[in-house]
C-alpha positions in Angstrom: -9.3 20.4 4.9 -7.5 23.5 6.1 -7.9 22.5 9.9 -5.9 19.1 8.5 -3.2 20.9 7.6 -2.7 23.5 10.1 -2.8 20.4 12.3 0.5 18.9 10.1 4.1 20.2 11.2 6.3 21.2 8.1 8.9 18.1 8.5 5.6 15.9 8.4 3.9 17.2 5.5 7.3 17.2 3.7 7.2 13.4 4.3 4.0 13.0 3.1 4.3 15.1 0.1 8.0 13.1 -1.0 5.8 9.5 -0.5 3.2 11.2 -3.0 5.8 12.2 -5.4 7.3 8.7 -5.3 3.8 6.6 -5.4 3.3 9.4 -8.2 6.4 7.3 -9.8 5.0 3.8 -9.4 1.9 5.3 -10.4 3.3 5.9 -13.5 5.0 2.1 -13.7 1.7 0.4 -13.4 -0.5 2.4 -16.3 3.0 2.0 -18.3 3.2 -1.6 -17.7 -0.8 -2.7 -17.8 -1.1 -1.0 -21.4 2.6 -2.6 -22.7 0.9 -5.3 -21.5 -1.5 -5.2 -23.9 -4.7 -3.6 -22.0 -6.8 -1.0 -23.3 -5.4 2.9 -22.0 -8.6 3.2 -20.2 -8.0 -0.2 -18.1 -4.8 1.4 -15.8 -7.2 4.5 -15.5 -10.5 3.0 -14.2 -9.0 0.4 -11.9 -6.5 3.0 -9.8 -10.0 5.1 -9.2 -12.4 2.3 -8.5 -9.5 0.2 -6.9 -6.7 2.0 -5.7 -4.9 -0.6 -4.1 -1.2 -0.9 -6.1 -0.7 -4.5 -5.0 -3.8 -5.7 -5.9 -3.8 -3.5 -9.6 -0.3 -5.5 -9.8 -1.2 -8.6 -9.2 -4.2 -8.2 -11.4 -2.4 -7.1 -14.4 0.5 -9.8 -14.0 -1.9 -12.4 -13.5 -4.3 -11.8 -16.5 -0.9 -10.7 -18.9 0.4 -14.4 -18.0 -2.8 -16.1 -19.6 -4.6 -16.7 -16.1 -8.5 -16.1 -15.7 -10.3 -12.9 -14.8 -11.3 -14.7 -11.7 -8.0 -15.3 -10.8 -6.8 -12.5 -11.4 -9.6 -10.6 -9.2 -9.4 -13.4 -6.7 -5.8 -12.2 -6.1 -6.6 -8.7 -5.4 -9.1 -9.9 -3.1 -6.1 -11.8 -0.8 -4.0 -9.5 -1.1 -6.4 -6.4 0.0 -7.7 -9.1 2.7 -4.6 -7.1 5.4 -7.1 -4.3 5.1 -9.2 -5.8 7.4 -6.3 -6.1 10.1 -5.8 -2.0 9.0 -9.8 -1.0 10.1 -9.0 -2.4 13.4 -6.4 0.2 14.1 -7.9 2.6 12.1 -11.2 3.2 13.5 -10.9 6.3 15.3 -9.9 8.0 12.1 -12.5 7.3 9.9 -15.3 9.2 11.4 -18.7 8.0 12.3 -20.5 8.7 9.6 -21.3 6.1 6.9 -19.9 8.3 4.1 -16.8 9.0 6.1 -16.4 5.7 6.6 -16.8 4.7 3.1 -14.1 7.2 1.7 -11.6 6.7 4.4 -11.9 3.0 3.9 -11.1 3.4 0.1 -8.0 5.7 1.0 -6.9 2.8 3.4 -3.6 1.7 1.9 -0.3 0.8 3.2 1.1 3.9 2.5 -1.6 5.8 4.8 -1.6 3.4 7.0 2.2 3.9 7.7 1.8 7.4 8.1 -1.1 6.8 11.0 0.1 4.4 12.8 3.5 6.0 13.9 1.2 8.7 15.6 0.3 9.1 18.6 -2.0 12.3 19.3 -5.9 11.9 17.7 -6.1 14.9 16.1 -2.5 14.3 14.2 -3.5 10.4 13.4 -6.4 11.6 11.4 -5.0 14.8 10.0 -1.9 12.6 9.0 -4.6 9.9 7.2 -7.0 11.9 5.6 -3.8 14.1 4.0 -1.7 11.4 3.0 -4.2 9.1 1.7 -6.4 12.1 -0.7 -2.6 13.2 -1.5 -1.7 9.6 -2.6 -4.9 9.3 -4.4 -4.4 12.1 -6.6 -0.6 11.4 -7.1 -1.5 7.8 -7.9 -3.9 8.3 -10.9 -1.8 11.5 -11.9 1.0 9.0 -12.6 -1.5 5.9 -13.6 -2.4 8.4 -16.4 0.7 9.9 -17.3 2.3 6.1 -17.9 -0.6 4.5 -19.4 0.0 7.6 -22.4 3.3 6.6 -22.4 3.0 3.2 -22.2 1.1 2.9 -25.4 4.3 5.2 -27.1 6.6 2.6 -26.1 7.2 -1.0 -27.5 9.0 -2.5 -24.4 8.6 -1.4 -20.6 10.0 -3.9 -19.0 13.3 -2.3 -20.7 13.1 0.0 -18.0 12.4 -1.5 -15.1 9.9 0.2 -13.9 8.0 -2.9 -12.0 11.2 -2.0 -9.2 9.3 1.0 -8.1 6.2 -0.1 -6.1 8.6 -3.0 -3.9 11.4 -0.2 -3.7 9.0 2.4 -2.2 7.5 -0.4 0.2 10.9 -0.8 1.2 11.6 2.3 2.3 9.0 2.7 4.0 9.3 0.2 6.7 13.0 0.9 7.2 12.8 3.2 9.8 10.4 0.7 12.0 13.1 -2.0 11.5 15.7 0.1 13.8 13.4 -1.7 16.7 14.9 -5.5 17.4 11.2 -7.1 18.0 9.7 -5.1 14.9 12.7 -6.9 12.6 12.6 -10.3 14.4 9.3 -10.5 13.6 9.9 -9.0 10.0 12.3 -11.6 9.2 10.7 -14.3 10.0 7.7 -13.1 8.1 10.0 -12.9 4.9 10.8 -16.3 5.1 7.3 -17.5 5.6 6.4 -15.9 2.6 9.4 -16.6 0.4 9.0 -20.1 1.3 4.8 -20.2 1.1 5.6 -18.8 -2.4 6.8 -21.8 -3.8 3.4 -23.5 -3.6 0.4 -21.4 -2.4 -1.6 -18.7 -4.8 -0.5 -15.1 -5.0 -2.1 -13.5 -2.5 -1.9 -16.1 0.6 2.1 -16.0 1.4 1.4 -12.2 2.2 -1.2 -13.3 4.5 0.5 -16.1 5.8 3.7 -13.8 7.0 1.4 -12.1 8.9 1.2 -14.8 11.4 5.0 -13.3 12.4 3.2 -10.4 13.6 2.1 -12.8 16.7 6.1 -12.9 17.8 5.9 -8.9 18.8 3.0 -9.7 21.1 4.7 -11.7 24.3 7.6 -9.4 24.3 6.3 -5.7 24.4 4.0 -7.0 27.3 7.0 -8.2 29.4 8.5 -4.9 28.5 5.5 -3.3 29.5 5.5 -5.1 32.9 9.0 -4.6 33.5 8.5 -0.7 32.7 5.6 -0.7 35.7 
């Protein structure tokens, strides 16, 4: 763990330690939200540890707080966690070799992380950056899943405070930066609109994975920059 972050500069682990502080926040939004919805305190706690996956915790919650079954509700989380797959691919090299390693970096894999990783282009800082960011975000995430769930069941109405703005705003400002490249936003707009408009008549879950088609429009054009560059 020290060699991890002797390998981090100080503007990166800043980075990583202000996305902590604000998953810390929506954290705190879901274990508010899941026990003003009506769940026991100890639901919030034991599904950000055995889960850890915000959208899928979200979707969860919403689904089951609307009247839906358990099976749809873990059905969901399953979708939605399915861009995980797409993640290993790009993750592999920072995982280890080892089945344990494996096992634990796989359950820190979440967008957040991934984020982090992928913008890096030296080894040893793509899996300093993960392994950091994603135990940092673990630990931030049930600090604040615990810390709302106790106030949750203190307060009568959450959605007073519009706290379920938190997770989508962070998400937000995460990919902001990558949309300053013109083939990164094409392909990010179109991707909004095939899931605005898939949401009007598929599941939750499978407009996500449906935008990800878009991701096929970056392809064409960094190879005939890459050609044009040789």
């Amino acid at each position: 763990m020290r060699s991890i972050w002797r390998t981090l500069d100080g503007g990166l682990a800043r980075d990583v330690a202000l996305v902590c502080a604000a998953i810390a926040l929506v954290g705190l939004s879901f274990g508010a939200i899941t026990v003003g919805s009506g769940f026991a305190i100890w639901v919030p706690l034991l599904m950000s540890v055995v889960v850890f996956a915000g959208a899928s915790q979200f979707a969860f919650v919403a689904i089951i707080a609307a009247g839906g079954s358990i099976f749809a509700g873990v059905a969901a989380g399953l979708l939605t966690n399915a861009r995980h797959i797409l993640f290993g691919f790009s993750l592999g090299d920072v995982l280890g070799k080892s089945v344990a390693s494996r096992l634990l970096g796989s359950h820190l894999m979440i967008d957040e992380s991934v984020a982090f990783t992928i913008a890096q282009r030296d080894p040893d800082r793509r899996r300093a950056v993960y392994w950091a960011c994603g135990a940092g975000l673990f630990v931030s995430w049930n600090v604040g899943a615990l810390v709302g769930a106790i106030g949750g069941s203190m307060i009568s109405d959450t959605n007073a405070f519009g706290l379920d703005a938190a997770f989508p705003a962070v998400l937000l400002a995460l990919i902001l930066p990558s949309l300053l490249d013109h083939v990164t936003r094409k392909a990010a707009c179109v991707g909004a609109v095939i899931a605005v408009v898939a949401s009007l008549f598929a599941p939750a879950g499978i407009p996500i994975l449906l935008a990800l088609s878009a991701v096929a429009l970056t392809v064409p054009i960094r190879q005939r920059k890459k050609a044009v560059a040789r």
